[in-house]
N, C-alpha and C positions, 0 to 999 in steps of 0.2 A: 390056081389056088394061091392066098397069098401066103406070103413067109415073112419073119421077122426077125430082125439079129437085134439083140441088146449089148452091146459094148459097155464094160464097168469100168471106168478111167479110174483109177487112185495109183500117186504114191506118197513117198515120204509121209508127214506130221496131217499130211489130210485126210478127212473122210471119204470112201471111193465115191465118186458122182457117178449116175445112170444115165448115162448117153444111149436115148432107144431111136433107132433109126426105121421107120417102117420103110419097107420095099415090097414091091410085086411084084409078078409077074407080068401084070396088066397096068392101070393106071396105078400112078403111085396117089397115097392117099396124103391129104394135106393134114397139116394140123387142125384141130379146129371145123371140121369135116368128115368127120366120120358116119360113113351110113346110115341115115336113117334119125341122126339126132340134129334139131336145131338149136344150139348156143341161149340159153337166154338166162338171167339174170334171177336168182333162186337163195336168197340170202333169207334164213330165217335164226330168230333165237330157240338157244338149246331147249330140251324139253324140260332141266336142270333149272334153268334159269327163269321156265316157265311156274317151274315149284315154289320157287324163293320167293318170300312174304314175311314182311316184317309187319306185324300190326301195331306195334308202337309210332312207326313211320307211318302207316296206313292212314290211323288215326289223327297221329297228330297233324299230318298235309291235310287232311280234309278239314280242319277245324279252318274256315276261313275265316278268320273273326280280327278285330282290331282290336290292340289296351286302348285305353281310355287316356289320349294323352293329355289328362290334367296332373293324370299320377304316372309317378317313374314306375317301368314296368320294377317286377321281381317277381325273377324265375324259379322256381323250387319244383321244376320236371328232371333235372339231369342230374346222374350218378355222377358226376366228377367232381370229385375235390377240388380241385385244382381251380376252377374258374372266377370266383373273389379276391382269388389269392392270400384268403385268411388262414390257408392250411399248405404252408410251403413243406417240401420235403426236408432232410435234415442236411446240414452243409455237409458231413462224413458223408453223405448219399452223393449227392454233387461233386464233390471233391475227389470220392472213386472213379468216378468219368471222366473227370478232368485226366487224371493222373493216366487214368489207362489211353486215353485220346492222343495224350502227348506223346505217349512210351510209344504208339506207331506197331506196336507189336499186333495189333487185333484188329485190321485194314480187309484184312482175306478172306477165305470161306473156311467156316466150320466143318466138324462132323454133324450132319443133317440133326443128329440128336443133340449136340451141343458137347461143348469141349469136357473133354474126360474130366480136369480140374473143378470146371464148374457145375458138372453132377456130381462129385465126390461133396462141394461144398454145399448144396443143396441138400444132398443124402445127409451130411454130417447137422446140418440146421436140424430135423426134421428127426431124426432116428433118436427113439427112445425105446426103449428094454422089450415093452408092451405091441409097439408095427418098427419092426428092425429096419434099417434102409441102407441099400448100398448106393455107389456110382450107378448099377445097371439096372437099379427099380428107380431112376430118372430121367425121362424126357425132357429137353430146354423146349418149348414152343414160342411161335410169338403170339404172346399174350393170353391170357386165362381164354379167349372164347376160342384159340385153335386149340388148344389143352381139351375144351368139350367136344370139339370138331373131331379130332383125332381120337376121341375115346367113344365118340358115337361111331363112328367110321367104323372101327376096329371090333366093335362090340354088337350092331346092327346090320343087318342087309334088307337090302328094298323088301317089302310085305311084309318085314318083323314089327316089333310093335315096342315101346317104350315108355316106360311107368312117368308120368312129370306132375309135381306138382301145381297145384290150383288155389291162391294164385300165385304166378310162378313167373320168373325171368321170361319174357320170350324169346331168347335166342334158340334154348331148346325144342320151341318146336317149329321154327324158321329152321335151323338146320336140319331137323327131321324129314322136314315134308319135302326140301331140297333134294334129298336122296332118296326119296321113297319111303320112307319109314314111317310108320301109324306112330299118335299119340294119342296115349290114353292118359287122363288127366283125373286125379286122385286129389282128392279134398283136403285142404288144409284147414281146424278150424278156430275160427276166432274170439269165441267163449274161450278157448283154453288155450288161449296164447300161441294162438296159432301150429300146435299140435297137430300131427297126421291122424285123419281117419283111418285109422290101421283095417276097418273091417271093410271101408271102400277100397281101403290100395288094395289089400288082398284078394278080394273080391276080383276085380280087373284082370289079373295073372290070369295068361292062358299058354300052349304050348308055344307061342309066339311069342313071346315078350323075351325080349330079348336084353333089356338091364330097367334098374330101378335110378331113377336121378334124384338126391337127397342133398338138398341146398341149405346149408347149417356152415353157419348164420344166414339169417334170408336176404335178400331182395325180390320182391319189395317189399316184406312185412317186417322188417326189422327184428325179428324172434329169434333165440337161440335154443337149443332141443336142451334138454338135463340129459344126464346119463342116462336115465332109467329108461326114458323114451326111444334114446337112441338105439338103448338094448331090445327093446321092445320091436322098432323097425330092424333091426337084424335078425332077429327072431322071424319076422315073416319072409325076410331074403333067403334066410337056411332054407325053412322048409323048402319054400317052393325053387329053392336052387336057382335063384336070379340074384345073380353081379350084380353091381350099386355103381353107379358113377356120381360120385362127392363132389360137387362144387361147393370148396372151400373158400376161396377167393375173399370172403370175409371172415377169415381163422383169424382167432385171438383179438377180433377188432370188437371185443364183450364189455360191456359196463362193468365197473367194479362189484358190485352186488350178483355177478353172474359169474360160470365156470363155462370155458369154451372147451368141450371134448371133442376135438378130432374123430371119425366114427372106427378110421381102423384100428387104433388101439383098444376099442372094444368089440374088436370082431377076432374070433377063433379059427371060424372057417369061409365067411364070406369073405368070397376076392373083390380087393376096390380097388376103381380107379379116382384115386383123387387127383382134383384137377386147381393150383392153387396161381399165385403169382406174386409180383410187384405191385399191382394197380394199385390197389387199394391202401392197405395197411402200410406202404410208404410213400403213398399218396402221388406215385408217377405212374398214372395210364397212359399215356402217348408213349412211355420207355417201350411198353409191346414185348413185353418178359413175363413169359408163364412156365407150367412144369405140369408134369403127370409123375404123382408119384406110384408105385404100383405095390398093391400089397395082395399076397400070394403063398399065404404061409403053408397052405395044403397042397401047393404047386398045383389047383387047377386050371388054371389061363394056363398054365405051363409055355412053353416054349412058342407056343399061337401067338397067344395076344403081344407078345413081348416082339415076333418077329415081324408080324403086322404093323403095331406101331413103327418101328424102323426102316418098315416098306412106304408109308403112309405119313412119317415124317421127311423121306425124301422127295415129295412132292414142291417143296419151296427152300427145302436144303439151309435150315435151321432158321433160328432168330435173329437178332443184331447181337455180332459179336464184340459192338463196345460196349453196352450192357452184360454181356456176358462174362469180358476182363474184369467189370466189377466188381460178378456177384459176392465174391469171397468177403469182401470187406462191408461191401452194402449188409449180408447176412447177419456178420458175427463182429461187425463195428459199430452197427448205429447204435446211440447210446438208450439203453430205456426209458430213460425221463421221456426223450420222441415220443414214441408210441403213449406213457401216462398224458401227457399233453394233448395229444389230438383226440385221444377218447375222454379227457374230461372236457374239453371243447364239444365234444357229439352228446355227452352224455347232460351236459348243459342244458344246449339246444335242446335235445328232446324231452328236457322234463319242461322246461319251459311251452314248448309246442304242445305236449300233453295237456299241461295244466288249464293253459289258455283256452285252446279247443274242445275242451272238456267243460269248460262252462257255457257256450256257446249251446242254445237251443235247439235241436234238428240235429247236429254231430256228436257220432260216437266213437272217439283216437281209441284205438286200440298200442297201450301200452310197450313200446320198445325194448328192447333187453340190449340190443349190439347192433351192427353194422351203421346204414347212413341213414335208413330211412323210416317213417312212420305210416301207417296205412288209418285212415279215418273214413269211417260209416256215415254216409247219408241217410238218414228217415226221411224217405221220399216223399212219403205220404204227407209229411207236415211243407214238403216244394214240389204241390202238385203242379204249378205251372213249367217244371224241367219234366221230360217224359225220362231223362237216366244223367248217368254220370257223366256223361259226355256233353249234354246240355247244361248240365249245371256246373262244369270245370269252365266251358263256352262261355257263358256269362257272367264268370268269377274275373275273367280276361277282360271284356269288353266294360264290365263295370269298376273294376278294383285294379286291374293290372294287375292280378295273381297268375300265376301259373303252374299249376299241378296237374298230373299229368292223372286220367281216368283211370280209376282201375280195372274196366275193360279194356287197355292194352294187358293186363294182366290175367286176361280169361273171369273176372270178378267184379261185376259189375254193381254199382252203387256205393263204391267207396272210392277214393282217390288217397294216391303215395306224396308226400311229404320228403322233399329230400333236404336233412338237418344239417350238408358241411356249410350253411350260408351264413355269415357272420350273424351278431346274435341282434343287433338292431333290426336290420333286417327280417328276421325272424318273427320279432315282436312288432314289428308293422305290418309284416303279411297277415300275421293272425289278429289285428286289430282292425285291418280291412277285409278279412273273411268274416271275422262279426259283424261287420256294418253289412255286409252282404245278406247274408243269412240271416240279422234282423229286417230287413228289405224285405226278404223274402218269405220270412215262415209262415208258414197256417200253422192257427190248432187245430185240433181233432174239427172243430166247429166251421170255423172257417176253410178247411181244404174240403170238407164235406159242400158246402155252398158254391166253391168254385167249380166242385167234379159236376154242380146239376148245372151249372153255367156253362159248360160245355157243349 
């Protein structure tokens, strides 16, 4: 019979190593030889990784298609500010980074949640009378989409299910189906500016659903909710005793003629997980500085959800703590005129894009209120030769050098997103080569009927 000693080496400042020495009584057995198995080469990817599906990526690698190089392309598919360079962040933003880079103080590792100071100064931005905030209702993340990560984690388990808007960000349900978790997809509609079907969300709710995702200010629709509405989707969270995970990530980035509410200020007793950052509203997304804030006024997450997150932020053991030395001053130094400046720059662009598109035959721009971007309707029927939006973004590319991106990467298909941080010439030549296009291409009633029997 054989026998086995395991010897455990450690001391001093090292981990013990497993030194296992097999012995027999008979043959001694070799490495790499054991009974009955032969060695062979068994490498496969996780089942995790087999989930993960980006249909924005999906979509967009399969458009194989060329611009047209008579004309300079221009892109208006990507959320970043940042790539014209007409929308730089504020030097008080910069100049925090600077100063904290040189100080050499903030080289090391954080607390996985992020340094005490810099939740206190996040809590203190954010806490109003209405959702109180302390240092310990803040999580530091890196960046608004591990802020959703970390709140779906914490809030979902594999076979639970999860409320998302339609059309809606897709990272929500790329991370979902990552982990197992069902998405159910509730209507947003565009008669009413993009308003929830409150009697579809509601409708959806089963003993499985396990949180509601409520994106105010949108992407991709550009819409911002009023109060009443907002109160109105709290209303159907009470009942049916489902949590909200808020992606704010576009708070307070509202047109002037609009009021940006926050939803946990008007909530009583629904617990939210808002999930907000940097990216956007000071216009550094590659800084990779997000936050969960946690509102919990009836303490029911209670001591769960708060220790989950802290279990489940130690996974990458915080953000970047030179961004973090910042926050204090990036918060409660940049001057407001910033922010009046890049939203009447957006708020420019998008009347102008509205206007434009709005005379155009065949398109119907559905109206913006705030964030970056604009969502416009195709009347297919008048371009019967595109079978969808994905055909007819295809050919906006290879004809005009447009680029926008289908709103079937949005679960919503026949309309395409508009994104407005692009300088404003630009803007007005996109939409002057989307008219030559779509006068190209339209039928009337009369003429797509002729094409459809020519088929």
């Amino acid at each position: 019979m054989d026998s086995y000693l395991i010897q455990v080496n450690g001391h001093g400042d090292h981990a013990p190593m497993l030194d296992v020495h097999l012995k027999s009584t008979g043959n001694t057995i070799s490495p790499g030889k054991a009974k009955g198995r032969k060695p062979r080469w068994a490498v496969r990817a996780s089942e995790m990784s087999k989930k993960t599906f980006n249909p924005v990526r999906a979509i967009v690698d399969s458009m194989k298609v060329e611009p047209n190089p008579k004309k300079a392309m221009i892109s208006l598919s990507l959320g970043d500010p940042t790539v014209f360079g007409n929308l730089p962040t504020n030097d008080e933003v910069t100049r925090a980074v600077k100063e904290v880079l040189d100080s050499g103080q903030y080289n090391g590792y954080a607390p996985s949640v992020g340094y005490q100071s810099c939740r206190e100064a996040v809590a203190a931005y954010y806490n109003c009378p209405e959702a109180p905030l302390k240092a310990q209702d803040v999580i530091l993340t890196s960046g608004c989409s591990q802020a959703i990560e970390l709140a779906l984690a914490v809030l979902a388990n594999p076979g639970q299910n999860i409320l998302v808007p339609r059309p809606g960000f897709s990272l929500y349900k790329t991370l979902a189906l990552s982990m197992g978790i069902e998405v159910k997809l509730y209507n947003l509609l565009p008669e009413k500016a993009w308003e929830i079907d409150l009697e579809h969300l509601e409708s959806l709710v089963d003993d499985k659903t396990a949180c509601l995702i409520v994106n105010n200010p949108s992407n991709p629709c550009g819409s911002v909710f009023s109060k009443s509405h907002l109160q109105e989707i709290l209303a159907v969270a009470s009942r049916q005793c489902v949590p909200i995970l808020a992606d704010e990530i576009y708070g307070d980035m509202v047109f002037a003629d609009c009021k940006y509410e926050p939803i946990a200020t008007l909530s009583t007793n629904v617990p939210i997980l808002s999930c907000g950052g940097l990216a956007k509203r000071w216009l550094v997304p590659g800084w990779r500085m997000g936050w969960i804030l946690i509102h919990d006024r009836r303490d029911i997450f209670g001591n769960e959800i708060r220790d989950g997150l802290l279990r489940l932020s130690q996974r990458i053991l915080g953000p970047c703590t030179i961004v973090q030395g910042a926050l204090e001053r990036i918060l409660h130094r940049t001057p407001p005129e910033f922010y009046h400046n890049t939203l009447s720059i957006l708020k420019s662009n998008a009347d102008l894009c509205y206007a434009a598109l709005s005379a155009i035959p065949g398109l119907q721009p559905v109206r913006p209120a705030g964030a970056m971007y604009l969502m416009v309707e195709i009347e297919m029927e008048h371009f019967p030769e595109f079978e969808n939006d994905v055909e007819f973004t295809e050919r906006l590319i290879s004809e005009q050098s447009v680029f926008c991106l289908p709103a079937t990467c949005f679960e919503y298909p026949n309309f395409f997103r508009v994104v407005i941080t692009v300088p404003e010439e630009m803007i007005l030549e996109a939409c002057s080569r989307i008219q030559e296009f779509c006068e190209m291409h339209y039928q009337g009633a009369e003429g797509a009927q002729d094409l459809e029997c020519d088929k």
